[in-house]
C-alpha positions in Angstrom: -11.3 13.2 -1.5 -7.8 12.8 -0.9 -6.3 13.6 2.9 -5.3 16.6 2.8 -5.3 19.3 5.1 -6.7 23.4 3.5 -4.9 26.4 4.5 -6.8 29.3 3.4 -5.4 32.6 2.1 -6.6 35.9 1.7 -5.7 38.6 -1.3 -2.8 37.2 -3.7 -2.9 33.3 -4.5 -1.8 30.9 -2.4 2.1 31.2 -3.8 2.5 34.4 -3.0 2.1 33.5 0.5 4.8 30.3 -0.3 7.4 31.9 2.5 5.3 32.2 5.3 4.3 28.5 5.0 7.4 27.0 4.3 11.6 28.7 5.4 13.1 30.3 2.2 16.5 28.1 3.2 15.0 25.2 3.3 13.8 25.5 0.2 16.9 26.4 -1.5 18.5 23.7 0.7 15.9 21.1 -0.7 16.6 22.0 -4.2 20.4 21.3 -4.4 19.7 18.1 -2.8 16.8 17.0 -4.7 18.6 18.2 -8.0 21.6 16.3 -6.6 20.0 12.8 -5.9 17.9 13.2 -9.5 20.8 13.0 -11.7 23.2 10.8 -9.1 23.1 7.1 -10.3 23.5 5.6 -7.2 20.8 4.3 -5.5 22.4 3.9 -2.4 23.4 7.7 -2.0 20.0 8.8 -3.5 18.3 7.0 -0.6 20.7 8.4 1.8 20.5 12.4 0.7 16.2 11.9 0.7 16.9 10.1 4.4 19.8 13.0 5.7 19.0 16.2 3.9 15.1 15.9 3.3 14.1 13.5 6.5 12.3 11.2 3.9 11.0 8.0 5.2 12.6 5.5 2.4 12.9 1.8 2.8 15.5 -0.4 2.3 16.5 -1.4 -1.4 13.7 1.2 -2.7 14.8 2.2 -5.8 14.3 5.7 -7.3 15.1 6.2 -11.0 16.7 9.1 -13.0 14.9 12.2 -12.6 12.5 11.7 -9.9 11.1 15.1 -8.8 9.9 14.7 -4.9 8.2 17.5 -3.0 10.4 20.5 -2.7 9.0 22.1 0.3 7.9 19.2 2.4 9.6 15.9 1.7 8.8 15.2 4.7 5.6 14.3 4.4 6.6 11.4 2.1 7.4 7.6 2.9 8.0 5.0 0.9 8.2 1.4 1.9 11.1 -1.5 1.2 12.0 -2.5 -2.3 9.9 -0.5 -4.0 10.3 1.5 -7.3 9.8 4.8 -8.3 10.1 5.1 -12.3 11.9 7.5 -14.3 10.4 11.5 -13.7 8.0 10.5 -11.7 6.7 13.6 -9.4 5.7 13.0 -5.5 4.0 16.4 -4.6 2.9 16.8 -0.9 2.0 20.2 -1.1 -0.5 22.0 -3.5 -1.0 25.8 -4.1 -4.2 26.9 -5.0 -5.5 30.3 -5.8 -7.8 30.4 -2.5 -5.7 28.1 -0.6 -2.8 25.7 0.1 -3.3 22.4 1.2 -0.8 19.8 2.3 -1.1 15.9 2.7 1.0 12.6 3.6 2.0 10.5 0.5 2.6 6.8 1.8 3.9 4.6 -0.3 3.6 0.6 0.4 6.5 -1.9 0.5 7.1 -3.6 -2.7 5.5 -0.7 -5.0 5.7 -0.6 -9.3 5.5 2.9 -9.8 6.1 3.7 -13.8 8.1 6.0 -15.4 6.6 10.2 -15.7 4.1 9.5 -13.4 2.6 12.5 -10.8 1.5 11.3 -7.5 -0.7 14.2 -5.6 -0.7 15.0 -2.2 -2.7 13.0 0.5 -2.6 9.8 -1.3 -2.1 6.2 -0.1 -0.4 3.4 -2.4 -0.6 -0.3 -0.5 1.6 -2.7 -0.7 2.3 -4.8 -4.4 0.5 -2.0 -6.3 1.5 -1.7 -9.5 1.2 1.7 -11.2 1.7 2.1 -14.9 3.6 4.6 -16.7 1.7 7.7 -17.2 -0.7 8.2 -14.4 -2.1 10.7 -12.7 -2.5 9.1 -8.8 -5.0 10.9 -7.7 -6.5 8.9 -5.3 -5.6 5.9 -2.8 -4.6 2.8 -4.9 -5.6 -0.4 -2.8 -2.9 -3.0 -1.8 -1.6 -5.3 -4.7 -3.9 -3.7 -7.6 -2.8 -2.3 -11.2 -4.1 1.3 -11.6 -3.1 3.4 -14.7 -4.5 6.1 -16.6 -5.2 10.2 -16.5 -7.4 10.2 -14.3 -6.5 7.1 -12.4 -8.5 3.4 -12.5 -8.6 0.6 -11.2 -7.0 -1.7 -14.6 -7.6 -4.8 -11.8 -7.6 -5.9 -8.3 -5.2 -8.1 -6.5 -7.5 -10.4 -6.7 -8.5 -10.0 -10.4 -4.9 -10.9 -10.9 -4.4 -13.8 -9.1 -7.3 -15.4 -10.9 -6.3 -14.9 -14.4 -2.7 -16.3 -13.4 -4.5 -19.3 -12.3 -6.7 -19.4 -15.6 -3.5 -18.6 -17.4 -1.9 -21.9 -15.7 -4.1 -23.8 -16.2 -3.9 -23.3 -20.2 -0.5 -24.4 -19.9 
């Protein structure tokens, strides 16, 4: 299970109560800026309007690319570590609605991080450091420090160890 926290609601789903668990202005707020840094091509000024605006934790050199869609009503809740990428459309949701409940959860991202392009990282999760995670995925859970993960849902494709051992095998061809 992923680490979130459950906020349960009674009568209408969990979205109609969406005001009395997060300020109507700082939603709007959020929106110009997160539409503002999506379409921006500067890295520098993305990471700078997610660091000012949206009090994102972002390291230095981290690279988000065109389109990337973080949490609109708690950006907050994500950090991302030095020199990592984020890959075209890519979606960073700390928050969830549900019909019984809302829940809400930290998404850490490691320090030199492959994330590939139109990929949808859920609330609560953990990526370590040197993960690599290809296009397409659906992170869903905690991806473990320098492993590849890919797929809908998300597995393992090989551990950081894994890796280093067919580069070695590799070499050793050569």
């Amino acid at each position: 299970m992923r680490k979130t926290t459950r906020y349960p609601v009674e009568g209408a789903n969990s979205l109609w109560h969406v005001y009395k668990t997060v300020p109507f202005w700082k939603v709007v707020k959020n929106f110009i800026v997160i539409q503002l840094a999506r379409y921006t091509p500067m890295l520098a000024v993305k990471n700078w309007l997610y660091r000012t605006f949206l009090r994102m934790k972002v390291g230095d050199q981290t690279s988000f690319g065109l389109m990337v869609m973080v949490d609109i009503m708690f950006p907050e809740k994500i950090s991302v570590g030095r020199n990592s990428v984020i890959g075209y459309n890519t979606t960073i949701l700390a928050h969830e609605y549900l019909i019984k409940e809302y829940r809400l959860g930290d998404v850490v991202i490691g320090d030199e991080v492959m994330i590939g392009a139109n990929t949808t990282i859920l609330p609560g999760v953990t990526i370590g450091d040197h993960a690599v995670v290809s296009a397409g995925t659906l992170v869903n859970k905690d991806v473990p420090a320098g492993a590849f993960v890919g797929g809908n849902p998300m597995r393992v494709i090989y551990t950081k160890e894994e890796f280093e051992k067919r580069m070695m095998e590799e070499e050793s061809h050569n």
